[in-house]
N, C-alpha and C positions, 0 to 999 in steps of 0.2 A: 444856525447861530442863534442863541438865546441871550437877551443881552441879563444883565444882573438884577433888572427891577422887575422884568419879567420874572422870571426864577423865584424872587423873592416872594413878587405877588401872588404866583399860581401855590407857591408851597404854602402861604397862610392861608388862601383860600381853603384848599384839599385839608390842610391842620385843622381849620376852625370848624370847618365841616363833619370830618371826623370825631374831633371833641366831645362835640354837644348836638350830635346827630340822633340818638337815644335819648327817649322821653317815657319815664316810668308814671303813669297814674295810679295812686294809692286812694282808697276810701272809706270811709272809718266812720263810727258814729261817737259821742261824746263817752267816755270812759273805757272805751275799747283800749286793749291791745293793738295793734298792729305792726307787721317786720314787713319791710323792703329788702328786697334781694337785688343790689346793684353786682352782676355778675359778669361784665362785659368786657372782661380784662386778664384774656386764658395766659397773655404769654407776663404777666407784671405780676409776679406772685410776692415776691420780697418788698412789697415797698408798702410804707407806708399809705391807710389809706384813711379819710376822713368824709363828715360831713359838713356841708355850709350852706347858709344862710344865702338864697342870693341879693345880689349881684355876685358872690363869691369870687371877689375881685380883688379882696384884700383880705392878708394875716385873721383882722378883727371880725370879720365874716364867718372864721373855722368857727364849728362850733363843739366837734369833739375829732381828737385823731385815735388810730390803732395800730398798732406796730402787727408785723405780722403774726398770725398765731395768738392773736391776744383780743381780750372781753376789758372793755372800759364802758365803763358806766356816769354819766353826767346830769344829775338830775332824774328827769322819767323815760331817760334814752339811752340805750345799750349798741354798743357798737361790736362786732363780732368781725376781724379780719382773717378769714381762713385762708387766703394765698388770692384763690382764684375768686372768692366771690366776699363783698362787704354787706354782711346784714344790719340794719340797722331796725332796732325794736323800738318804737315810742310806744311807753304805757299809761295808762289813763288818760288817754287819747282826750284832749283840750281842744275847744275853738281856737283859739291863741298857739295853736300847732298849724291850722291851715295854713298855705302858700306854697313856696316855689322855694326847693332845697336844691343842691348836688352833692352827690357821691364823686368824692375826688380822686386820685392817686399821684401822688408824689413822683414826679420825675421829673426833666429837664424841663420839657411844657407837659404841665398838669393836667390828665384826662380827666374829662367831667361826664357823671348822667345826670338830665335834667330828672326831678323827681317833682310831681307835686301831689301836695297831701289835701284830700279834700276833706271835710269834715261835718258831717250831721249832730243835727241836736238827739238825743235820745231814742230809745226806743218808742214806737209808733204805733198805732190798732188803728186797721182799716174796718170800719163799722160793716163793711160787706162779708166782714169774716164772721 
């Protein structure tokens, strides 16, 4: 016999877990390019999918969506949803890009990958070269 709060709790547990159990690290140096491959979503091909800001816990958080099969472009970030995997491109890679993003997709409860962008100042000469 399982009573209902049990049930409820083990299922947000195992959900939340789930979630935001994947953590992408990206690293960049100041005017790079660089694309993230949030891929971890073989059976969720039709949904809409996005990036946000976190806490990504709220609407104002999104900071671009992509319907499936579509290139949306918002500022110096392109988002590419091809079904099964969401690329997202930031170009001329900024300081002011570092931090902690997610890759979302649109369903009942919203899967998330953690992502964070790290970011270097420019190119560098090590005098031993």
């Amino acid at each position: 016999y399982i009573s209902h709060f049990t049930f409820v709790f083990w299922y947000n547990v195992i959900k939340k877990k789930c979630l935001t159990q994947i953590t992408v690290d990206i690293n960049g140096r100041v005017g790079e390019t660089v694309t993230i491959r949030c891929s971890f979503w073989p059976f969720i091909t039709e949904n809409v999918k996005y990036l946000c800001a976190s806490p990504c816990t709220e609407d104002k958080h999104v900071i671009i969506k992509a319907g499936h099969e579509k290139i949306i472009r918002k500022d110096r970030i392109k988002l590419f949803n091809n079904g099964e995997v969401l690329s997202v491109t930031f170009t001329d890679l900024q300081k002011s890009d570092a931090g902690k993003y997610y890759c979302g997709v649109e369903r009942v409860e919203d899967a998330y990958i953690e992502v964070n962008v790290n970011v270097k100042d420019g190119w560098f000469y090590d005098e031993h070269d």
